[in-house]
C-alpha positions in Angstrom: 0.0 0.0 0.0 2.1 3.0 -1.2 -0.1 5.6 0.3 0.5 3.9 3.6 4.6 4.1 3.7 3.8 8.0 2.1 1.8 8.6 4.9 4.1 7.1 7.1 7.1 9.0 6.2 5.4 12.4 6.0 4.0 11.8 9.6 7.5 11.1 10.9 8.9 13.9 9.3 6.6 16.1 10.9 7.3 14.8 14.1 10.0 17.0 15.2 7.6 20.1 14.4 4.3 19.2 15.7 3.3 18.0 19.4 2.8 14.6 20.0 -0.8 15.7 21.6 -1.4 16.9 18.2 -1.6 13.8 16.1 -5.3 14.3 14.5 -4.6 17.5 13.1 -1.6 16.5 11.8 -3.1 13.2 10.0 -5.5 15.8 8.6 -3.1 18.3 7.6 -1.6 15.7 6.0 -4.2 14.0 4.1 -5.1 17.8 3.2 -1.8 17.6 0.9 -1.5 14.4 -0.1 -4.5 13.5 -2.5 -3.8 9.4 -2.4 -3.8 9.3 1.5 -6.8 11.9 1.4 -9.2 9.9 -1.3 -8.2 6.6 1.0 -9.5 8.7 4.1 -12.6 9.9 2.2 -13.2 6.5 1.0 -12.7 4.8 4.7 -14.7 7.6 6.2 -17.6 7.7 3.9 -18.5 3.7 5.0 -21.0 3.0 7.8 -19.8 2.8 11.0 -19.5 -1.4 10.8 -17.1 -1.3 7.6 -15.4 1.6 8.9 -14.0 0.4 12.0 -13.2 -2.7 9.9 -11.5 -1.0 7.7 -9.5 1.4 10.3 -8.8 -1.6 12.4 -6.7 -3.5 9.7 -5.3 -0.1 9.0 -4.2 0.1 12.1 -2.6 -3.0 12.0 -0.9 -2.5 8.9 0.6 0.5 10.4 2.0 -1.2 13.7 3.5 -3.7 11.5 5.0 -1.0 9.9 6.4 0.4 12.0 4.3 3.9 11.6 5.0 6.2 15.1 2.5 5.7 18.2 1.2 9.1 17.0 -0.1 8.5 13.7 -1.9 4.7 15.1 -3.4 7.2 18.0 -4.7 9.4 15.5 -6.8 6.9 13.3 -7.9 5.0 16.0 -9.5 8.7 17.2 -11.4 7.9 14.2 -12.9 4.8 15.7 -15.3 7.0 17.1 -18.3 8.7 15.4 -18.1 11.6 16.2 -14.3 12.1 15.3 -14.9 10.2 12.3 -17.6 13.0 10.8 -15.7 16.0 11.6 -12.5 14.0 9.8 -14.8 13.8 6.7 -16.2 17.0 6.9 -12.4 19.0 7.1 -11.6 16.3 4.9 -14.8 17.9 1.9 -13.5 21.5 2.9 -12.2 23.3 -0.7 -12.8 19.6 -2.2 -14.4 20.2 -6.3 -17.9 18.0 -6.0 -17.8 14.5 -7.2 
């Protein structure tokens, strides 16, 4: 999954300049900037809540095995929840072109 080692890298490369408490907005910012690891989180987030959380859990684990920093794995499993999950999407559709 090349998106997955792109978001990888640009996470840890950020790491130096944004707080560790910070890990959603960064995953955001991001996916803001990178259009493969943004469509992949529209795409994820757009599911109902069952497929979803399927979906995020084997990302997770992808990620883990990976070898992706505890920040990045803290900040999609924020999207576990509902709630975080919409407001994801919805920053996520912000300045996007309608499909």
């Amino acid at each position: 999954m090349k998106y997955l080692r792109k978001l990888i890298s640009r996470v840890k490369s950020r790491s130096e300049q944004t707080p560790i408490e910070e890990p959603f907005i960064t995953l955001i910012q991001v996916a803001k900037e990178t259009p493969d690891i943004r469509n992949t989180l529209l795409s994820i987030l757009q599911k109902d809540e069952f497929h979803r959380s399927s979906m995020i859990n084997t990302l997770m684990e992808e990620m883990r095995y990976k070898g992706a920093p505890d920040a990045l794995i803290t900040a999609m499993a924020s999207l576990l929840d509902h709630r975080v999950a919409q407001k994801a999407l919805e920053l996520l559709k912000e300045g996007s072109s309608p499909n």
